[in-house]
C-alpha positions as CSV (number, residue, x, y, z in Angstrom):
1,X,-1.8,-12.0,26.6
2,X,1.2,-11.3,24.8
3,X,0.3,-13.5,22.2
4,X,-3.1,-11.5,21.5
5,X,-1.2,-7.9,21.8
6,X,0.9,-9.5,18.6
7,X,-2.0,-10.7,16.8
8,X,-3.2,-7.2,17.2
9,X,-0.1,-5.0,16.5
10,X,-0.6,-7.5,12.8
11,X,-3.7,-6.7,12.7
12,X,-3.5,-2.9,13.1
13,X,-0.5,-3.1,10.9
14,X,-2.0,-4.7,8.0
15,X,-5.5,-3.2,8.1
16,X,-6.2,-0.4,5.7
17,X,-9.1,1.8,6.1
18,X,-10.7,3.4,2.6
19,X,-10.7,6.8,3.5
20,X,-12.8,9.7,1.8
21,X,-12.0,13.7,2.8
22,X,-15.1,15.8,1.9
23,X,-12.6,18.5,0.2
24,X,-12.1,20.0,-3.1
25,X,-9.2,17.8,-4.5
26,X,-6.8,19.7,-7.6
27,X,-7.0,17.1,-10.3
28,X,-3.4,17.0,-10.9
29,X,-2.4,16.2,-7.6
30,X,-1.9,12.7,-6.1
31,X,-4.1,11.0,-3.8
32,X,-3.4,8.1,-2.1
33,X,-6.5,5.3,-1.2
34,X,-6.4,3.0,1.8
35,X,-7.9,-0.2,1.7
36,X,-7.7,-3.8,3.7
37,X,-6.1,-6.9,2.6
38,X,-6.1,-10.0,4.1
39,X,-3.3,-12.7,3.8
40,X,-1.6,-16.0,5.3
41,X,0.4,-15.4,8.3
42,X,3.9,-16.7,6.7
43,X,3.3,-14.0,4.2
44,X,3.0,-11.2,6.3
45,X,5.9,-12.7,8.1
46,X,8.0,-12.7,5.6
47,X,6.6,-8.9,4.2
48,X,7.8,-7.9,7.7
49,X,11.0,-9.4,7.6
50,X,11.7,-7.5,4.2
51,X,10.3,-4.1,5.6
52,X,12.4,-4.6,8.9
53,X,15.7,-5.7,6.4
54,X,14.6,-2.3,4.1
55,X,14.3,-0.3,7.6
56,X,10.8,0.7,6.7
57,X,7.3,0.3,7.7
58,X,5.6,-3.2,6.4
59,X,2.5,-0.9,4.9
60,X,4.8,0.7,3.0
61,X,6.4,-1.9,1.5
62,X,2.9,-3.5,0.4
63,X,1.9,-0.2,-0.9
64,X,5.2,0.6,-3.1
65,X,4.8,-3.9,-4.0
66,X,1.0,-2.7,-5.4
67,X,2.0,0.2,-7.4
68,X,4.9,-1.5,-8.8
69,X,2.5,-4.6,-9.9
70,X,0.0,-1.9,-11.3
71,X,2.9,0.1,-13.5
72,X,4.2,-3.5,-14.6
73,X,0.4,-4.5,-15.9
74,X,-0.1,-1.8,-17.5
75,X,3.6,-1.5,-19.4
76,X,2.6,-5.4,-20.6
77,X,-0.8,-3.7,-22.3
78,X,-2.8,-5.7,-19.3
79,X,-4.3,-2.3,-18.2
80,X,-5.5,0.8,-20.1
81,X,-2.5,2.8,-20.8
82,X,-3.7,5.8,-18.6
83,X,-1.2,8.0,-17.0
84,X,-0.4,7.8,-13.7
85,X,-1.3,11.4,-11.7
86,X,1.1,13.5,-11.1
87,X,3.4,13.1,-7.4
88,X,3.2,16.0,-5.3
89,X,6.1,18.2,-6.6
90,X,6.7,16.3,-10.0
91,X,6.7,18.8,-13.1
């Protein structure tokens, strides 16, 4: 039983739901997607362990791991060079 609450807690941890508000959205301002990924259990592992040694959450991690892949591309001309929207706050 304890065994299948783990396997859960990973579960819930790593899921992502792509999530759509019905509201007007200002252009300039950032909006953040969800989405699921799936991947071997030694690599969550180990993305936990880092988030754990970081002190925060393991979604977090992955999510600031994504965007920092994404700006990387697109500095190497791999993506279009379209800016990035604006962070809540940022002038």
């Amino acid at each position: 039983m304890e065994a299948k609450k783990t396997l859960n807690k990973r579960i819930t941890e790593a899921k992502c739901i792509i999530e759509v508000d019905n509201v007007a959205i200002d252009k300039n301002r950032h909006v953040s997607k969800r989405f699921s990924v799936t991947v071997p259990d030694y690599v969550f592992e180990d993305l936990e362990a880092i988030a754990r040694i970081q002190g925060r959450p393991t979604a977090t991690l992955v999510a600031f791991l994504v965007e920092a892949f994404v700006r990387d591309a697109r500095e190497k001309g791999e993506l279009p060079s379209a800016k990035p929207p604006k962070q809540d706050g940022a002038a």
